[in-house]
C-alpha positions as CSV (number, residue, x, y, z in Angstrom):
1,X,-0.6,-0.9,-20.5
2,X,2.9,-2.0,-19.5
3,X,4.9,1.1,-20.3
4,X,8.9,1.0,-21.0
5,X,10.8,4.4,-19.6
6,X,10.5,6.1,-22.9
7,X,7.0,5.6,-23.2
8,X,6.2,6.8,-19.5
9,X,8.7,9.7,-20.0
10,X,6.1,10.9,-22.7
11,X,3.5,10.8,-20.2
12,X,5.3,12.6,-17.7
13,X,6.3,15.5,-19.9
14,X,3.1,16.0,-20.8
15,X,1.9,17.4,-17.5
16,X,4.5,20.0,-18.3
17,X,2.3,21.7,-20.6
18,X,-0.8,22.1,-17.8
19,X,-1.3,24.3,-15.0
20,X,0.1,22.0,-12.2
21,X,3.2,22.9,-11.1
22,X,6.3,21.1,-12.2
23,X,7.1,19.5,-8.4
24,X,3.1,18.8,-8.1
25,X,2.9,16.7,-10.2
26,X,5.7,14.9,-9.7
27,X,4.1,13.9,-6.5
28,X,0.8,13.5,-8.1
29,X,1.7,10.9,-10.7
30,X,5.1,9.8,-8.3
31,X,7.1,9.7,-11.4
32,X,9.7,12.9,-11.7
33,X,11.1,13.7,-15.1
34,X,13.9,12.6,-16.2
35,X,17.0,14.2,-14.4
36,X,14.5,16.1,-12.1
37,X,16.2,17.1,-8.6
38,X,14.3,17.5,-5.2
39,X,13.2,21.1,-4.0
40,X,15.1,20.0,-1.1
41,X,16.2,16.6,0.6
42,X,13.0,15.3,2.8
43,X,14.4,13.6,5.8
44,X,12.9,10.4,7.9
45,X,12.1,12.6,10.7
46,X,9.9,15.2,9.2
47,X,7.6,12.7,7.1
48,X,7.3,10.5,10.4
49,X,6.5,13.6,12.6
50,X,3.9,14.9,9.9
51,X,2.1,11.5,9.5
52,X,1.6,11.3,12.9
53,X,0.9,14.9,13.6
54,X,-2.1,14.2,10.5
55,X,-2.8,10.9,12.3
56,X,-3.4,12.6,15.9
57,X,-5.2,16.0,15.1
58,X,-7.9,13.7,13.2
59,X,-7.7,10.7,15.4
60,X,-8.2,13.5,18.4
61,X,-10.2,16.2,16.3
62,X,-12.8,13.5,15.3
63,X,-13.8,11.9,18.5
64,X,-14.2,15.7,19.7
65,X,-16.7,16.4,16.5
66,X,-18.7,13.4,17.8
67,X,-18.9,14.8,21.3
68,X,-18.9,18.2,20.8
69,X,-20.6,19.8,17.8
70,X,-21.4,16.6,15.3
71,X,-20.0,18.9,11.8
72,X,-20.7,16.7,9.1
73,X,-17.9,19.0,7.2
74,X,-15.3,18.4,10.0
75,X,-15.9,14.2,10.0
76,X,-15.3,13.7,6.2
77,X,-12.0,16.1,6.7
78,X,-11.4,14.0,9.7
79,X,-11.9,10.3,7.8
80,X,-9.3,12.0,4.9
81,X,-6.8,12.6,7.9
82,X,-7.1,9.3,9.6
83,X,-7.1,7.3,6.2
84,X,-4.2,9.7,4.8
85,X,-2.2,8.6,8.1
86,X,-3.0,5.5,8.6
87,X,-2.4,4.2,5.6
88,X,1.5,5.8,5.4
89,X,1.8,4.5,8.9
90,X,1.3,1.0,8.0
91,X,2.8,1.2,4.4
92,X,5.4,3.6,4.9
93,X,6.5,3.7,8.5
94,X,6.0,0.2,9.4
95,X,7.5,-1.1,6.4
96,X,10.5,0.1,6.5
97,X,10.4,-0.2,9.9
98,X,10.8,-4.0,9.6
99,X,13.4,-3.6,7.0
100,X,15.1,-1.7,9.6
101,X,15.5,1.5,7.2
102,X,12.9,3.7,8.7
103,X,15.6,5.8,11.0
104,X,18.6,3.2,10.8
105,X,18.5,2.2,14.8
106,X,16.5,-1.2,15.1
107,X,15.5,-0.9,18.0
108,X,13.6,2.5,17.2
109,X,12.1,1.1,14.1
110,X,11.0,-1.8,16.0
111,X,9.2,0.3,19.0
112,X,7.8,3.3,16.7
113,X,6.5,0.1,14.2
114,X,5.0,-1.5,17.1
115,X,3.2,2.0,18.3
116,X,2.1,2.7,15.2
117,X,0.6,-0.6,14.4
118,X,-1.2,-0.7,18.2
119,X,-2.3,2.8,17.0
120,X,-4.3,1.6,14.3
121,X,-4.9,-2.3,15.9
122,X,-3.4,-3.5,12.7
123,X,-1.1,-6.8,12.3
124,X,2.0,-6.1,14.8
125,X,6.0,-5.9,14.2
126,X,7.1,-8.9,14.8
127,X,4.4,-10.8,13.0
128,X,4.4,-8.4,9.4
129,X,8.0,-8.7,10.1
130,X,8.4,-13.0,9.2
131,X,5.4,-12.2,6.7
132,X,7.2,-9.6,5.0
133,X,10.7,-9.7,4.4
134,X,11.2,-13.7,4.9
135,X,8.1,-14.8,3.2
136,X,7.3,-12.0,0.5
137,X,10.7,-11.3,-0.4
138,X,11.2,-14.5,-0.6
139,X,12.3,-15.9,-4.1
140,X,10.6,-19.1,-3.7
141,X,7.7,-17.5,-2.2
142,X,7.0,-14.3,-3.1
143,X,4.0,-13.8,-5.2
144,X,2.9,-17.5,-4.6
145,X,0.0,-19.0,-2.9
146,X,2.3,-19.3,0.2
147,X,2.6,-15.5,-0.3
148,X,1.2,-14.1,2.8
149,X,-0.9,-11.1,0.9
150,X,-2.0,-13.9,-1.9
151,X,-3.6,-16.1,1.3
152,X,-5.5,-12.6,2.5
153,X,-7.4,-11.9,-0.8
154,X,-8.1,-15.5,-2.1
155,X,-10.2,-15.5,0.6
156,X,-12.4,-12.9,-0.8
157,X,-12.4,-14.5,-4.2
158,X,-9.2,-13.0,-5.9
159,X,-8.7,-17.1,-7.1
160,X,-6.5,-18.8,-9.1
161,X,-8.0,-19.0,-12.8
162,X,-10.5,-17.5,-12.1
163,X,-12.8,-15.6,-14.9
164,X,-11.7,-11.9,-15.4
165,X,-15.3,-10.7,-14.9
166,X,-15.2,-13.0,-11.6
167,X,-12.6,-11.6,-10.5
168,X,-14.2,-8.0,-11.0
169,X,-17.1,-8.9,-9.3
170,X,-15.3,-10.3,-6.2
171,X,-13.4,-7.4,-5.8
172,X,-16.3,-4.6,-6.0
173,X,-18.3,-7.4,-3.5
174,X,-15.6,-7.8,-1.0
175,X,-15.1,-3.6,-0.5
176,X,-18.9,-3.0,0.2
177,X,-19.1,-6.6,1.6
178,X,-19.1,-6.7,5.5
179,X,-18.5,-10.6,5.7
180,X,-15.0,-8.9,4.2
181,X,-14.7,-6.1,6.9
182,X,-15.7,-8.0,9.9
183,X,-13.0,-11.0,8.5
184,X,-10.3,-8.4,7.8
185,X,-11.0,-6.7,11.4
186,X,-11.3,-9.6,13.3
187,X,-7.6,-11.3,11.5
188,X,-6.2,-7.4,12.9
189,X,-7.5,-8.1,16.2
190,X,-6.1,-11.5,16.4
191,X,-2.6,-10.0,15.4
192,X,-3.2,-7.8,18.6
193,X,-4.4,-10.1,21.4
194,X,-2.6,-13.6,21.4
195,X,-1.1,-15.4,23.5
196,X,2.3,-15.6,22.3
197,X,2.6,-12.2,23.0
198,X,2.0,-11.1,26.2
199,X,3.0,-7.7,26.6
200,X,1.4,-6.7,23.0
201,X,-1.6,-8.3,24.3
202,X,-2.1,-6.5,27.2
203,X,-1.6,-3.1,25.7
204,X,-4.0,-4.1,22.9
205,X,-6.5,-4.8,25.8
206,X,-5.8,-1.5,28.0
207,X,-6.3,0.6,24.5
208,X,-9.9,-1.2,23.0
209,X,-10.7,-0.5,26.4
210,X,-10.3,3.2,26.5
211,X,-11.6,2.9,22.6
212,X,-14.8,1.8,24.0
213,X,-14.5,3.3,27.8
214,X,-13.9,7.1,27.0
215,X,-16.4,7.5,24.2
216,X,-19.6,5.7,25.9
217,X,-18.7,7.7,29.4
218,X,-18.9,11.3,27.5
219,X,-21.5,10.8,25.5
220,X,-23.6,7.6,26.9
221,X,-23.5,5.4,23.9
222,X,-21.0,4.1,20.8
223,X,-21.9,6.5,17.7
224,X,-19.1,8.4,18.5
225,X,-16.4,5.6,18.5
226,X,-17.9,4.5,15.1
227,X,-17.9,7.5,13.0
228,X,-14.7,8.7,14.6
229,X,-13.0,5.6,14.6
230,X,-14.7,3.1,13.0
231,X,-15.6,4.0,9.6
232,X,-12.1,5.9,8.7
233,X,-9.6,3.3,10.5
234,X,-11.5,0.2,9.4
235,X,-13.9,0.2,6.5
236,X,-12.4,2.8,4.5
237,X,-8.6,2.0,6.2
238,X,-9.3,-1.5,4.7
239,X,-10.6,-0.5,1.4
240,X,-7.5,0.9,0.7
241,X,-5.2,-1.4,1.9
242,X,-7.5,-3.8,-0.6
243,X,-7.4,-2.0,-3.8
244,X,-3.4,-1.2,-3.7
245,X,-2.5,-5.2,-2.8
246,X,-4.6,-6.1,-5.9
247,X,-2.4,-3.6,-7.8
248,X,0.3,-4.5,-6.6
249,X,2.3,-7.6,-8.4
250,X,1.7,-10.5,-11.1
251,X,0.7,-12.6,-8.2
252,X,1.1,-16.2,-8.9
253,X,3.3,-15.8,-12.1
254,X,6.5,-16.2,-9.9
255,X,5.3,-20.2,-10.4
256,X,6.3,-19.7,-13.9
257,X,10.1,-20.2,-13.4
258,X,11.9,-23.1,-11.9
259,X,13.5,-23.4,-8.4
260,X,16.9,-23.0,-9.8
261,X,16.3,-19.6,-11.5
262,X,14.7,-18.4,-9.1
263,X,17.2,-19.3,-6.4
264,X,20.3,-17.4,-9.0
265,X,18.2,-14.4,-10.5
266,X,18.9,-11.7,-8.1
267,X,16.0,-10.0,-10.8
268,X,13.7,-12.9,-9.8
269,X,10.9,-9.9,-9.2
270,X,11.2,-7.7,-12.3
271,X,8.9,-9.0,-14.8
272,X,5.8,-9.1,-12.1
273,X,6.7,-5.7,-10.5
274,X,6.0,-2.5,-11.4
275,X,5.5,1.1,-11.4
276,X,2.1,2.5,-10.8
277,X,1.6,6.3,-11.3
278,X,-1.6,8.2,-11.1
279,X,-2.2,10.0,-13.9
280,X,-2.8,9.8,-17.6
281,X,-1.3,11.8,-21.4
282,X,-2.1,15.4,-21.4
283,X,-4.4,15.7,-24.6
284,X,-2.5,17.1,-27.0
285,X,-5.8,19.2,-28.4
286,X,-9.5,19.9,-27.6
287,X,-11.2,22.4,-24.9
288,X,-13.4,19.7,-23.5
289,X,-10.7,16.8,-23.8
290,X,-7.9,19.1,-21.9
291,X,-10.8,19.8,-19.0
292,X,-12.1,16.4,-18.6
293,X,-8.1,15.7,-18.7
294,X,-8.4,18.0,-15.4
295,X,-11.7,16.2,-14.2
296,X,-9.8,13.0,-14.2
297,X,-6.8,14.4,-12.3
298,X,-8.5,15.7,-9.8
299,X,-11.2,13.5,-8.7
300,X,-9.4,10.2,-9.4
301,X,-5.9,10.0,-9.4
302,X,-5.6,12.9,-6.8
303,X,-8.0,10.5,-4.3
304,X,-6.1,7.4,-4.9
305,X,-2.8,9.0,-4.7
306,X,-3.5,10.8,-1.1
307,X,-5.3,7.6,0.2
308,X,-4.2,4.5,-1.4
309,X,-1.3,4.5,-3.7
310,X,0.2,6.6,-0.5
311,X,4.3,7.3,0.5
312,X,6.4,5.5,-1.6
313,X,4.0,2.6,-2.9
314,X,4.5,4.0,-6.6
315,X,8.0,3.2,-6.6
316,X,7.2,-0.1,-5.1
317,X,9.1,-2.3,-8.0
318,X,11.7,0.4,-6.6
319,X,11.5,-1.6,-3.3
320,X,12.2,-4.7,-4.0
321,X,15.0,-3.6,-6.2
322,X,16.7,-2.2,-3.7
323,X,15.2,-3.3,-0.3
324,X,18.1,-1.7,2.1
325,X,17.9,1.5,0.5
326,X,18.3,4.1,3.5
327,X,16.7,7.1,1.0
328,X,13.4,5.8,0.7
329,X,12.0,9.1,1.4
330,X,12.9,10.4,-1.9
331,X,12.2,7.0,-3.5
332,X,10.8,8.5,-6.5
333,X,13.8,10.8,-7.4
334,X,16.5,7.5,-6.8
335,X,13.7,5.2,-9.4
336,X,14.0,7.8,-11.9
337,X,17.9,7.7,-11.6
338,X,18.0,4.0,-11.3
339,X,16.4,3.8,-15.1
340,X,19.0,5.3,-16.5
341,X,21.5,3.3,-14.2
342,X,21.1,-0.3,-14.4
343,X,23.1,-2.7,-13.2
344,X,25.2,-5.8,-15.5
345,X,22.3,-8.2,-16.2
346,X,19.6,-6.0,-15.0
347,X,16.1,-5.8,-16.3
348,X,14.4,-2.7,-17.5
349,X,12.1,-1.3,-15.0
350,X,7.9,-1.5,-16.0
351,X,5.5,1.6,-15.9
352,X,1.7,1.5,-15.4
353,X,-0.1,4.9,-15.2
354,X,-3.5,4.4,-13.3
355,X,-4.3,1.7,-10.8
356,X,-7.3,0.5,-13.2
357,X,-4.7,-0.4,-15.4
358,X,-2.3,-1.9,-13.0
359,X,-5.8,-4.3,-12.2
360,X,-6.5,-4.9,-15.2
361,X,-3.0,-6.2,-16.0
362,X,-3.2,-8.3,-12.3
363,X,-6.5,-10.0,-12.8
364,X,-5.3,-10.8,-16.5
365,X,-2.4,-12.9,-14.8
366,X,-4.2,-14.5,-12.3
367,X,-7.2,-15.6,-14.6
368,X,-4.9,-16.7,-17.2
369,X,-3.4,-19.3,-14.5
370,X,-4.9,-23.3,-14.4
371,X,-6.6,-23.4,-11.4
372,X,-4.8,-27.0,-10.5
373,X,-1.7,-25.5,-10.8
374,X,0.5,-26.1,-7.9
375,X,4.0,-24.8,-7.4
376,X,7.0,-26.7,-7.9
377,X,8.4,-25.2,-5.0
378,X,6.0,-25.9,-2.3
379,X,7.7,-27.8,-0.3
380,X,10.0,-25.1,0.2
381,X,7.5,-22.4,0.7
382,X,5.7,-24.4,3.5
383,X,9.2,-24.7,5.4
384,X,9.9,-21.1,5.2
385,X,6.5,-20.0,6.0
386,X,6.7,-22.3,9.4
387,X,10.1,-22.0,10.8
């Protein structure tokens, strides 16, 4: 399951024996071979502007399907567009937004990070920024119960010691479950109307208005605001975002270490991060293997690379590696060098190919974990989480 680079290489290499195209599948699985160079350089600029040009012809094309001419064949492409956006706008753009690496001018990152998160009515800057890069990133915090992402899905059952099959079960109850929606929806909304932040507030306000205003004056009811907004931006938006956090690190086994190592590994993130490609071996023989090879490709790790393992989020152990990185647009290409480059004292880097696996390997750490447990460093993570 956990791959080292020679291992994943063999995977990799084995796509060059298909039909798909050397640089399509090097965005398919987000793993390059080894020395592989860009076509070209992507900049910043042209992945924000097509995002949001995806993000507004759905977001605009949808609400006039509903009004207009109701195609069942123009929705679904619509709900692809929105979710295909959306989700790079909050994982992509508004991440490194708040690392102030989106563009390189703070003050842009902070006001196109704020947009795009009003956009969607998903938590705003300011807020994901404290969450994020002071509490996640934190070495005494991250991956810990005080971990921001850990307190969103133990909600919803993703517990501490925990049986695997419990786990399992939670998770496939929580997606369909709309106790789970509602919850998640409702903690976005909060993120949007408070009153600690005026301004944000009222803009929030003045946009669910028009959400609900425009489409019930056209059309005399809310069907079109829920299958144009609705369904795309927050069930299936929050299925996604779901599934990927649950793939995401070894959460909880941070607690492992002491204080003190954590505080002087600079590494203190290796072992529970990880690469997650999408894809699997090309079979090596067999008609019906090589085309159920093909199946796979193209109705699973196609879907979950366009919608939830999205941007950058396969080079996510990338990331955290390297958290300032300006290049993050051609993150996969600088993780492929970085392999072959590590620093004095640094650790290998980890492959997974398939988010089932990367699962699998998560909810194997957390049910593995005493349920008593408690961190030796809570004190600390409670002080950091409220100053």
């Amino acid at each position: 399951m956990k791959l080292n680079k020679e291992q994943s290489a063999l995977i990799r290499e084995s796509y060059n024996r298909t039909l798909i195209p050397k640089s399509v599948a090097t965005w398919l699985t987000g793993k390059p071979c080894a020395g592989q160079k860009p076509l070209f350089k992507l900049h910043w600029t042209l992945y924000v502007a097509f995002v949001l040009a995806i993000f507004f012809l759905s977001y605009i094309g949808g609400f006039y399907n509903q009004v207009a001419g109701q195609s069942i064949g123009i929705m679904l492409l619509c709900w692809a567009g929105l979710v295909f956006s959306t989700r790079r706008m909050a994982a992509v753009i508004l991440h490194q937004s708040v690392h102030e690496r989106l563009s390189g001018n703070g003050l842009f990152d902070k006001l196109l990070g704020d947009f795009v998160t009003l956009l969607m009515l998903t938590q705003d800057y300011e807020t994901y920024k404290v969450d994020h890069c002071k509490i996640h990133h934190g070495p005494l915090t991250f991956a810990t119960k005080y971990d921001p992402i850990v307190q969103f899905f133990s909600v919803f059952g993703i517990d501490l010691g925990a049986k695997k099959q419990n786990l399992y079960l939670n998770f496939f109850i929580s997606i369909f479950s709309p106790i789970f929606h509602l919850s998640f929806f409702i903690t976005r909304l909060g993120y949007n109307i408070s009153a600690e932040r005026s301004i944000r507030s009222l803009l929030s306000i003045a946009y669910i208005a028009a959400l609900l205003a425009v489409p019930y004056y056209l059309t005399g009811g809310f069907s079109a605001l829920f299958f144009a907004f609705i369904v795309p931006v927050v069930f299936l938006y929050q299925i996604s975002a779901f599934i990927e956090i649950c793939s995401e690190h070894a959460w909880f086994e941070n607690n492992i270490k002491s204080t003190e190592d954590l505080l002087e590994d600079p590494y203190f993130y290796s072992d529970i991060s990880w690469g997650r490609f999408c894809g699997s071996k090309y079979p090596e023989k067999g008609f019906i293997s090589k085309l159920k090879w093909y199946f796979v490709q193209l109705f699973y790790h196609l879907p979950v690379r366009l919608f939830i393992l999205v941007g950058d989020l396969p080079q996510h152990d990338y990331h955290h590696r390297k958290p300032l990185c300006f290049d993050w647009v051609n993150a996969r290409y600088n993780r492929e060098k970085a392999l072959y480059n590590l620093a004095d004292g640094e650790p290998e880097y980890i492959d997974i190919w398939g988010i089932h696996n990367a699962i699998e390997h998560v909810f194997g750490v957390v049910s593995e974990k005493d349920p008593n447990y408690i961190s030796d460093f809570n004190s600390y993570s409670k002080e950091a989480r409220g100053s």
